[in-house]
C-alpha positions in Angstrom: -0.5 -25.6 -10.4 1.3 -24.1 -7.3 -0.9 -21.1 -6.0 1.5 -17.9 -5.8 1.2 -16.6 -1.5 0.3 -13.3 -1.1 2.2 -10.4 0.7 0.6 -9.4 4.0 0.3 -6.3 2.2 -1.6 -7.2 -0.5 -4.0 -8.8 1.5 -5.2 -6.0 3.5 -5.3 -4.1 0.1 -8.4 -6.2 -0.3 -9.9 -5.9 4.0 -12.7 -3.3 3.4 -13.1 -3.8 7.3 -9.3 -2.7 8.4 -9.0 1.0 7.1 -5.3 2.4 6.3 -6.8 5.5 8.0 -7.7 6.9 11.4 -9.6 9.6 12.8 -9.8 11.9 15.6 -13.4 13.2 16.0 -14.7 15.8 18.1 -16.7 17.4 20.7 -17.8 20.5 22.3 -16.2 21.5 25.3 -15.7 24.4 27.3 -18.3 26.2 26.1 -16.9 25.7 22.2 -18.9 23.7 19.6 -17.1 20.5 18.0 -17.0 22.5 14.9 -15.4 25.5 16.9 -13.1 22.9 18.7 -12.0 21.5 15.3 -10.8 24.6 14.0 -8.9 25.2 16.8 -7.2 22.5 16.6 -6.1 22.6 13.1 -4.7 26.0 13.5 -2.8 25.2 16.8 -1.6 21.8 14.7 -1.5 20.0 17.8 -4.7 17.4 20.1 -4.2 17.8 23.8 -5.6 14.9 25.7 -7.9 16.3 28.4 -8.9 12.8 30.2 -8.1 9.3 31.0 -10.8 6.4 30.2 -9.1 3.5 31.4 -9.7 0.6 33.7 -8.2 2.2 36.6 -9.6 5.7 36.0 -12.5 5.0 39.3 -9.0 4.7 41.4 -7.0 7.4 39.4 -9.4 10.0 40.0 -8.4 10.1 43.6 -5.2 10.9 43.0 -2.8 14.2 41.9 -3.6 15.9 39.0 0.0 15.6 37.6 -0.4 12.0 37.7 -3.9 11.7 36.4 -2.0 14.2 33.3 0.2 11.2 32.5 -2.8 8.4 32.1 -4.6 11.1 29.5 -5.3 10.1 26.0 -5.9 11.4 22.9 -8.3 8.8 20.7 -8.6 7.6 17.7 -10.5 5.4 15.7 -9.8 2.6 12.9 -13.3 2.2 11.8 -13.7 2.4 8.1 -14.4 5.9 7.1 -17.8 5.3 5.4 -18.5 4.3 9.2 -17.8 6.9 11.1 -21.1 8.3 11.5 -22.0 5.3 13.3 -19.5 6.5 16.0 -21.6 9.8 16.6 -24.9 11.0 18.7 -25.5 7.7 20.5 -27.6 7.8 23.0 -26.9 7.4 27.1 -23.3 8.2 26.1 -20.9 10.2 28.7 -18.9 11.1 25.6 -20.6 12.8 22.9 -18.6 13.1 19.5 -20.2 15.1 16.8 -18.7 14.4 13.2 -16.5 16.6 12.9 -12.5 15.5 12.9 -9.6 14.4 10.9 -8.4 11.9 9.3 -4.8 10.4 9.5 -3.0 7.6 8.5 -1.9 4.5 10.6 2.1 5.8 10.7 1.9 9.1 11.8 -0.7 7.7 14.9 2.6 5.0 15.2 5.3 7.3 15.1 3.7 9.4 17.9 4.2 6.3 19.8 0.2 5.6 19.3 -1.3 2.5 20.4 -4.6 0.0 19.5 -6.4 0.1 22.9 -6.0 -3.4 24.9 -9.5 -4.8 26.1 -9.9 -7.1 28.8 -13.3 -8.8 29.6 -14.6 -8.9 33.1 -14.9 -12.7 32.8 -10.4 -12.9 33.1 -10.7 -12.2 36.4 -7.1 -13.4 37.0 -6.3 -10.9 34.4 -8.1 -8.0 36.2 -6.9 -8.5 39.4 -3.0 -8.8 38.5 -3.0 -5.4 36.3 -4.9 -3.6 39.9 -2.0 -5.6 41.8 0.3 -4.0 39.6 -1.1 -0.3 39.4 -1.3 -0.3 43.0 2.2 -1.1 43.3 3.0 2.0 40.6 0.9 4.1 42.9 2.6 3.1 45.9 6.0 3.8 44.4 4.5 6.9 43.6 3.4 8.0 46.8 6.2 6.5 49.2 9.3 7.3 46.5 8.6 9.5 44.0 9.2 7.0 41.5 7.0 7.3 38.4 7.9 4.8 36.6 6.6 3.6 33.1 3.2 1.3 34.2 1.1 4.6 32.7 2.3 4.0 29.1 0.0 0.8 29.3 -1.9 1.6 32.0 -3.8 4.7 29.5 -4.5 1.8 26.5 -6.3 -1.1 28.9 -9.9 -0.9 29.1 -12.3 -3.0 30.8 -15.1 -4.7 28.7 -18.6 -5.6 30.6 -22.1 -5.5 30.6 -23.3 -1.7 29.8 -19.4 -0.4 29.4 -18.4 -2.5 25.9 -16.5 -0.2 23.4 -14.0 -2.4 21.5 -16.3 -2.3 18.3 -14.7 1.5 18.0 -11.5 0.3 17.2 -10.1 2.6 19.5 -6.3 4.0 19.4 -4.9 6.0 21.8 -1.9 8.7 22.2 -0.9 9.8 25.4 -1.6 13.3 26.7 -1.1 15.0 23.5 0.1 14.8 19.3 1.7 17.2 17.1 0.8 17.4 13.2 1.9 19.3 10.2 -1.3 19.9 8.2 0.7 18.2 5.3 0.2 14.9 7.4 -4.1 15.6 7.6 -5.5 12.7 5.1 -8.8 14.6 4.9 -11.1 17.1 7.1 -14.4 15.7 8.3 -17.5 17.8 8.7 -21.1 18.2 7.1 -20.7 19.5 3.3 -22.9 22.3 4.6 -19.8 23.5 7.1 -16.7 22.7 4.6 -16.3 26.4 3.5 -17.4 28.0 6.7 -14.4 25.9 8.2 -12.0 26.7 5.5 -12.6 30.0 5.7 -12.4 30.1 9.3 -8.7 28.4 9.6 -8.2 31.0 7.3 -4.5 29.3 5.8 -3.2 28.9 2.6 -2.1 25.1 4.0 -6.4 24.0 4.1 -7.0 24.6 0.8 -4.9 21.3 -0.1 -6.9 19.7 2.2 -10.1 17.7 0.8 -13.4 17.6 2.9 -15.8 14.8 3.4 -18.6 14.7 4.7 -19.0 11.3 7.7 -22.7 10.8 6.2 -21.5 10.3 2.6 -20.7 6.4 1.5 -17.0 5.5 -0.1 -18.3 6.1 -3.5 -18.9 9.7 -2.3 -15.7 10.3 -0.1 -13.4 8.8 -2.9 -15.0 10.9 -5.6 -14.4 14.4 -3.5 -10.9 13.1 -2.5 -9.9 12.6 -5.9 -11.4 15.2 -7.9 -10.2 17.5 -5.2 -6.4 16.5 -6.2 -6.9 16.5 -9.7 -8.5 20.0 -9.5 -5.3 20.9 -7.2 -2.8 19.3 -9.8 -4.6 21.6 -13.1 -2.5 24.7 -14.4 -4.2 28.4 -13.6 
């Protein structure tokens, strides 16, 4: 009997460890909790990218602010969602995400020209030193012409993998310098269940109430129970 192949599709219907989803989680800054952070960003409807974290970021740092602008990211992550809490409070860690964020799924990321992060480990030395040979020659360009060229739409995504600096287990996606949303496209709002209302109440739209809550510490069972009770509470007549 022939076996019937199966649609690419299909198959990653049945990957538990690719998610369909990704999320933005995160921090406090500027004197604004991550919770605090979150909301602004949900009324605003838009995630600015505030830094770079790329392989050439030691030599970027020396350089113009306008250009640094262009190497910032805003980031993502594809980890499963009853995983994200292992992204959060880790210890020696220069960025600290909190679980708070939101969810969204894989083609809005895409159609915000989004990108999987491309890792390179410090053993392709070969590798290494030809993406410096060519930064240094976007930099030089820079510098001598005015020429800006396009090297920082991959330059942004490449990180360096080594001993004590290894973060390709987050999955990490990345949009440059900034993405717009409609709250329509928000998949779900995380934060703890003890901050869902407080939050709600605090974006203070008609929009958020569509929008179900999870909490990053709950399991799948959990988050797939409030997601759909949540719509079929939505869908029932007054």
């Amino acid at each position: 009997m022939r076996c019937l192949s199966r649609s690419i599709e299909e198959i990653l219907s049945h990957r538990t460890d690719i998610s369909k989803y990704v999320v933005h989680l995160t921090k406090a800054r500027d004197g604004k909790s991550a919770r605090q952070n979150l909301v602004s960003i949900i009324k605003d409807e838009i995630i600015h990218g505030y830094n770079h974290h790329c392989l050439f970021s030691p030599k970027l740092r020396r350089e113009d602010i306008a250009l640094q602008d262009r190497f910032n990211v805003v980031c993502f992550t594809e980890t499963p969602l009853d995983k994200i809490h292992l992204l959060t409070s880790i210890s020696g860690r220069k960025v600290d995400l909190e679980a708070y964020g939101l969810v969204f799924k894989k083609n809005k990321i895409r159609e915000s020209r989004g990108n999987p992060v491309l890792y390179v480990y410090d053993e392709n030395t070969l590798m290494i030193n030809y993406l410096h040979q060519q930064y240094d020659e976007f930099i030089r360009a820079y510098n001598d012409e005015g020429d800006l060229g396009h090297f920082f739409t991959l330059g942004a995504i490449i990180n360096i993998v080594k001993k004590g600096h290894d973060f390709h287990w987050e999955r990490e996606w990345r949009v440059r310098r900034k993405i717009r949303f409609n709250l329509s496209s928000v998949f779900a709002v995380i934060a703890p269940s003890a901050e869902h209302e407080r939050i709600r109440k605090a974006v203070g739209t008609d929009e958020i109430k569509y929008i179900p809550f999870v909490d990053a510490r709950w399991n799948t069972e959990e988050m797939l129970d409030e997601i759909a009770c949540y719509m079929w509470r939505d869908l029932q007549p007054e």
